[in-house]
C-alpha positions in Angstrom: -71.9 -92.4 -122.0 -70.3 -90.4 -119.1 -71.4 -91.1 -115.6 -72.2 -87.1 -115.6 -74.6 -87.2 -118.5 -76.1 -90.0 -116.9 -77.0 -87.9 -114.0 -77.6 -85.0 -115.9 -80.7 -87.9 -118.0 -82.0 -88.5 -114.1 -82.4 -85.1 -113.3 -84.6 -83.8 -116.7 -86.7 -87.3 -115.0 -87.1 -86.2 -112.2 -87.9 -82.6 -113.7 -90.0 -84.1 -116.3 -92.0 -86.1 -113.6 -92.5 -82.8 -111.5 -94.2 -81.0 -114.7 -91.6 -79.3 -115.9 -92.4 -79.6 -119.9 -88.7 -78.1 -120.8 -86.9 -80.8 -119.3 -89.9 -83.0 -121.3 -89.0 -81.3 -124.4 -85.2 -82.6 -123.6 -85.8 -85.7 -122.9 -87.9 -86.7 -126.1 -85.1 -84.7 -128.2 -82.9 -86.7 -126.8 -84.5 -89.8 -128.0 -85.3 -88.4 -131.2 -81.1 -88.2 -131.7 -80.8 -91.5 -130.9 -77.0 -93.5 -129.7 -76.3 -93.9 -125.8 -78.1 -91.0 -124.8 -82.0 -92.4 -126.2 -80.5 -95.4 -124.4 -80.2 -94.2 -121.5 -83.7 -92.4 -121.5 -85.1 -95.5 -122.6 -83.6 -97.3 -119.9 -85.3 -95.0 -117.3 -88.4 -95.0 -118.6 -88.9 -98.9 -118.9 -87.5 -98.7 -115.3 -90.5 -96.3 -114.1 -93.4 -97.4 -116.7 -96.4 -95.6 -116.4 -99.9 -96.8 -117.9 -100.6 -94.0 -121.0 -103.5 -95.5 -123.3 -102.2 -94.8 -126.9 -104.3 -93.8 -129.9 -102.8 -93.8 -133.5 -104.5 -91.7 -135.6 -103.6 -92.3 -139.7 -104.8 -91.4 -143.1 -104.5 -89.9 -146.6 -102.7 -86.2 -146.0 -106.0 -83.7 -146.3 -108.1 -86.2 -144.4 -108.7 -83.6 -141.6 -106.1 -85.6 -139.1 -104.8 -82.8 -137.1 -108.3 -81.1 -136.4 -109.7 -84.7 -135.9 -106.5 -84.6 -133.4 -107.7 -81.4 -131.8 -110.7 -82.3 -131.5 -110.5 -85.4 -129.6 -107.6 -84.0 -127.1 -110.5 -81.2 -125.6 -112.6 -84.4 -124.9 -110.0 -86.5 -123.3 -108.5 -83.2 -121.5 -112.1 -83.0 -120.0 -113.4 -86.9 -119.7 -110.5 -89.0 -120.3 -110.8 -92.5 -119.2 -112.8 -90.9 -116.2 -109.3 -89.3 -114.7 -109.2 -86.0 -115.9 -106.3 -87.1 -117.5 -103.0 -85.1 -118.7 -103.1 -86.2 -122.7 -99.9 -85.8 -125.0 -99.9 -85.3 -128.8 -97.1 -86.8 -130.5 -97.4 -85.5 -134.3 -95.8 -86.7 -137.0 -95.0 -83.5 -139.7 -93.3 -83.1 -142.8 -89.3 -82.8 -142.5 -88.2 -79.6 -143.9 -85.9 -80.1 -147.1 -83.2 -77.7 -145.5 -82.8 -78.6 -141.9 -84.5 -82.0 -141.8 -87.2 -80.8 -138.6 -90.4 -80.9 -138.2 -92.3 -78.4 -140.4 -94.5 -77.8 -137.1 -97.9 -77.5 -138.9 -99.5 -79.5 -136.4 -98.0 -78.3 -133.4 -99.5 -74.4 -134.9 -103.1 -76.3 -135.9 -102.9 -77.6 -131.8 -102.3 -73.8 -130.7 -105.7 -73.7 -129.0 -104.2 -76.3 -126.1 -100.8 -73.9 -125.9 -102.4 -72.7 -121.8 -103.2 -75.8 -120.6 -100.8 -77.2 -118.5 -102.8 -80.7 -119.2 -102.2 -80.9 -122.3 -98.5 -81.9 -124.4 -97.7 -81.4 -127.9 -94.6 -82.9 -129.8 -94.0 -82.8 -133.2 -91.7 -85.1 -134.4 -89.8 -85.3 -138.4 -90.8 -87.6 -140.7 -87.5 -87.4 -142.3 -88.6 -90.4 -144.5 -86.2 -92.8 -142.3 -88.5 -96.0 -141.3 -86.6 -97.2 -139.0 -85.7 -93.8 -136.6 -89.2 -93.3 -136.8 -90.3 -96.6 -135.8 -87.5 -96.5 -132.9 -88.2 -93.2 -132.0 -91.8 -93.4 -131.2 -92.0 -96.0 -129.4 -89.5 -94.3 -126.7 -91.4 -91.5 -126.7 -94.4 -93.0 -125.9 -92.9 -94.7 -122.9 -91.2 -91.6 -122.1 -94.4 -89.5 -122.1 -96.0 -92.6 -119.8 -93.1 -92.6 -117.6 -93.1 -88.8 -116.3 -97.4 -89.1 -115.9 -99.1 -88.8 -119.1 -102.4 -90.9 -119.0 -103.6 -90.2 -123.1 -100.9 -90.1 -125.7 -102.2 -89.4 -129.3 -100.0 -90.2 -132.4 -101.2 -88.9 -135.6 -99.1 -89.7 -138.6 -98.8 -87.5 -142.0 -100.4 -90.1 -144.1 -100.9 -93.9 -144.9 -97.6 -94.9 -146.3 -95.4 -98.2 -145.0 -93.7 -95.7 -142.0 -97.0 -94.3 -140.8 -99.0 -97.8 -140.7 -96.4 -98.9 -138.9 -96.2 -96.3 -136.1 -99.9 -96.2 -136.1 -99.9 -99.9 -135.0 -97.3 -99.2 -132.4 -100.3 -97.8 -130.4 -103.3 -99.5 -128.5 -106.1 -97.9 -130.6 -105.8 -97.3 -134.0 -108.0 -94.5 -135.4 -108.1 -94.3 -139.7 -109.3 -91.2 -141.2 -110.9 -91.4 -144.5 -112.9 -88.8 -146.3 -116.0 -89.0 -148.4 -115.1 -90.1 -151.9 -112.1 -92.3 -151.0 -113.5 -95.5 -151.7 -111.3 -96.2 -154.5 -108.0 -95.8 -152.4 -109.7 -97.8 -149.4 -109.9 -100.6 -151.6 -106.1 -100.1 -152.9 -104.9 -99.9 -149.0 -107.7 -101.7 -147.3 -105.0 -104.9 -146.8 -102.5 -102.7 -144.5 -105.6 -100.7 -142.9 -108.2 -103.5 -142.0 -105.0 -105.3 -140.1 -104.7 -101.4 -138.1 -107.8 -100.0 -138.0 -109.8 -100.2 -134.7 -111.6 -97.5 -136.0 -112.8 -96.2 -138.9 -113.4 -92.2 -138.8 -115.6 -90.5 -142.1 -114.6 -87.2 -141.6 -115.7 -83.9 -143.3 -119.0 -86.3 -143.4 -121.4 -82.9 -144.5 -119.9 -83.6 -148.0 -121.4 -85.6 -150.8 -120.8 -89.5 -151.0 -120.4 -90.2 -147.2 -123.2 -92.7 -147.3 -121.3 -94.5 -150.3 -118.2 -94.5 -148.2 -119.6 -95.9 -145.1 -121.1 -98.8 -147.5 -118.0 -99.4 -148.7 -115.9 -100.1 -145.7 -119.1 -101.8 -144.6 -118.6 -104.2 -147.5 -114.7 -104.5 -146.6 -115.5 -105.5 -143.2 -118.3 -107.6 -144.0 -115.5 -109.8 -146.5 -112.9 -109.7 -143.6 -112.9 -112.7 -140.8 -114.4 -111.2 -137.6 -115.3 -114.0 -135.6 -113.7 -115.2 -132.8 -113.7 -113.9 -129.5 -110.7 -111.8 -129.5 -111.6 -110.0 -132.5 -112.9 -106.4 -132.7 -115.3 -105.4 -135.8 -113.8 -102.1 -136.2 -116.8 -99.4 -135.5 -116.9 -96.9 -138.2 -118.2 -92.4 -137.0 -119.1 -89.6 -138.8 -117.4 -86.6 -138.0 -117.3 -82.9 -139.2 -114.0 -81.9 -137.0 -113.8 -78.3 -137.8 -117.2 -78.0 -136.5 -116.7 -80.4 -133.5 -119.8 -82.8 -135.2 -119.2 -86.5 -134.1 -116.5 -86.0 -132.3 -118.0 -87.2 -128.7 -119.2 -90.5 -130.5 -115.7 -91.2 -132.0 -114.4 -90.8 -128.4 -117.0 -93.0 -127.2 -115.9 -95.2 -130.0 -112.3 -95.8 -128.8 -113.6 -95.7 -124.9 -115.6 -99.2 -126.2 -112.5 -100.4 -127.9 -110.5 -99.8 -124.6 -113.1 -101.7 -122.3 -113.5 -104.5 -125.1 -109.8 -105.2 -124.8 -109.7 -105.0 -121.0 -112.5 -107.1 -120.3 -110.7 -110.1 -122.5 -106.8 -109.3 -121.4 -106.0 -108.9 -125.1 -104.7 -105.3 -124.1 -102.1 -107.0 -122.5 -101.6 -109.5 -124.9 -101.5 -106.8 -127.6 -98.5 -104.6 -126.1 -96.6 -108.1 -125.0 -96.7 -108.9 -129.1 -95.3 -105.2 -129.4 -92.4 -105.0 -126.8 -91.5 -108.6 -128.8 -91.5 -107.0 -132.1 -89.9 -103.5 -130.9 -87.0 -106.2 -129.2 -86.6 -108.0 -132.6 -86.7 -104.4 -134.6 -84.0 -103.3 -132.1 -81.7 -106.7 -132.8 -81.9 -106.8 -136.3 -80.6 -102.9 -136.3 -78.0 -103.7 -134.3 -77.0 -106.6 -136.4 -77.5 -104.8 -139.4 -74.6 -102.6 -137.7 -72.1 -104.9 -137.9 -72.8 -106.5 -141.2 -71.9 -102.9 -142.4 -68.8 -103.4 -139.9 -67.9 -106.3 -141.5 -69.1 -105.4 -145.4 -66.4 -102.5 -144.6 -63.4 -104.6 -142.9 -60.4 -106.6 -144.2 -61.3 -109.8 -146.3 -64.8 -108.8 -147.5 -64.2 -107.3 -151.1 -62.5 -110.7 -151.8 -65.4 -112.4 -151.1 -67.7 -110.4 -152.8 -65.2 -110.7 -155.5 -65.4 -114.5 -155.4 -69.1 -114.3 -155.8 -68.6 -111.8 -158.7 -66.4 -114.2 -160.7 -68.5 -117.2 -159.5 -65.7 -119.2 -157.7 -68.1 -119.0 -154.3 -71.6 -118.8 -154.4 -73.5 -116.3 -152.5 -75.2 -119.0 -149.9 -71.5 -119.9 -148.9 -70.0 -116.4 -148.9 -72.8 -115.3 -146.8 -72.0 -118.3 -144.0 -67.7 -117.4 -144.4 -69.0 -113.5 -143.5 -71.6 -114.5 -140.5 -68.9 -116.5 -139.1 -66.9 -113.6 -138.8 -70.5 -111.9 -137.5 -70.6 -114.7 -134.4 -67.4 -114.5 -133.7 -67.3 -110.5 -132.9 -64.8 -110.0 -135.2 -65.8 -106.8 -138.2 -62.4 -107.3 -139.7 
């Protein structure tokens, strides 16, 4: 990257920093594009970290996510952690089929925050890519920390592999589930009992939200809570589009927060992440120069040998990582 865009990276910063949300909007598209430019972002913003508290909030599309979302960034606008803090949305839409962006839904749902100056929302394309996704918002979590945002929410389009996995990129993890869904809970309760922090029964005025508490209840009840570093998750009613619940689910997460800073598993919980994000990183850069290599001199007669069975895969695999350590695609 050129010394000039460089500069031209430290000035939206600076901007960004001063609470100017265009240069913001740069930055984070910047990251979202990825090569030497997201690099260089990235590189500033680990170099100025800032201290946002994360909340991931997943579950089936139709769950009521988005108005949950709302919902909860007017309480932490006005209470936050007891800093009137700034709070940024980072949401997750549907790619469109023609350009690849962000459908925007979201963003439009979130339109009630548009005049406060407190208050950031980013939607980001789930263009079905796992591994830009789980790149992407990690940076732009550290990005939005970086130029002063306190409260970042991250609200996924559903419960798939990619969104449990950028849910759990964030400090608390809220699950949405609506009455009636005990059937898919148990189908997907493995991947959300390791995520959840918190379970959230929203659009709780309809039939079979006693059955559906009981049930995760049950779940948790068969799951290993003991120890002292583990965290029952706590399980709220809500009734977002009518605002019902909403205070105690925000008092829900507040207790998660305190329960991990009073035991320094915070800390130890985004250590474990940085060290996974670092070994997601490697392996993608490696996975770079296999394709080097897979498209280089000498490779097709390998894979030929393996073909015919004159070299076995084991020691065609060591010939090509050879090449791998030694720098050399070709």
């Amino acid at each position: 990257m050129s010394v000039a865009r460089e500069a031209d990276v430290t000035a939206l910063f600076e901007a960004a920093r001063t609470g100017d949300r265009v240069a913001l909007a740069r930055l984070l598209s910047l990251v979202e594009r990825g090569g030497p430019v997201a690099r260089a972002v990235a590189s500033l913003a680990f170099a100025s970290p800032g201290d946002a508290y994360s909340i991931g909030v997943t579950g089936a599309p139709g769950a009521g996510k988005s108005t949950l979302t709302d919902r909860l960034v007017a309480v932490a606008r006005r209470d936050g952690f007891g800093r009137g803090d700034q709070v940024g949305v980072i949401a997750i839409d549907p790619s469109s089929p023609f350009s690849g962006g962000a459908i925007l839904g979201d963003r439009v749902r979130m339109g009630g925050h548009a005049a406060d100056d407190g208050v950031y929302i980013r939607s980001m394309a789930a263009r079905g890519q796992l591994g830009g996704l789980s790149v992407a918002v990690p940076d732009a979590l550290r990005v939005l920390s970086a130029v002063g945002l306190s409260v970042v929410l991250v609200e996924t389009v559903g419960v798939g592999q990619q969104e449990v996995e950028v849910a759990a990129a964030t400090d608390t993890t809220v699950v949405v589930v609506n009455p009636g869904w005990g059937d898919a809970v148990q189908a997907n309760k493995a991947g959300l009992l390791e995520i959840a922090d918190l379970f959230v029964i929203n659009k709780a005025d309809r039939p079979g939200a006693r059955d559906t508490r009981r049930d995760l209840e049950q779940m948790l009840d068969l799951t290993d809570m003991t120890g002292p570093e583990r965290w029952r998750p706590a399980i709220v009613e809500t009734v977002a589009s009518t605002g019902q619940g909403i205070e105690d689910a925000w008092t829900a997460i507040g207790d998660h927060r305190t329960y991990q800073l009073d035991r320094g598993s915070l800390a130890d919980l985004r250590r474990r992440r940085a060290e996974r994000e670092l070994r997601r990183i490697l392996v993608a850069r490696i996975e770079t120069e296999v394709d080097a290599i897979a498209a280089g001199e000498g490779y097709r007669a390998i894979a030929d040998a393996v073909v015919t069975g004159s070299l076995d895969p084991y020691a065609a695999a060591d010939r090509l990582l050879a090449r791998l350590g030694q720098g050399h695609p070709g």
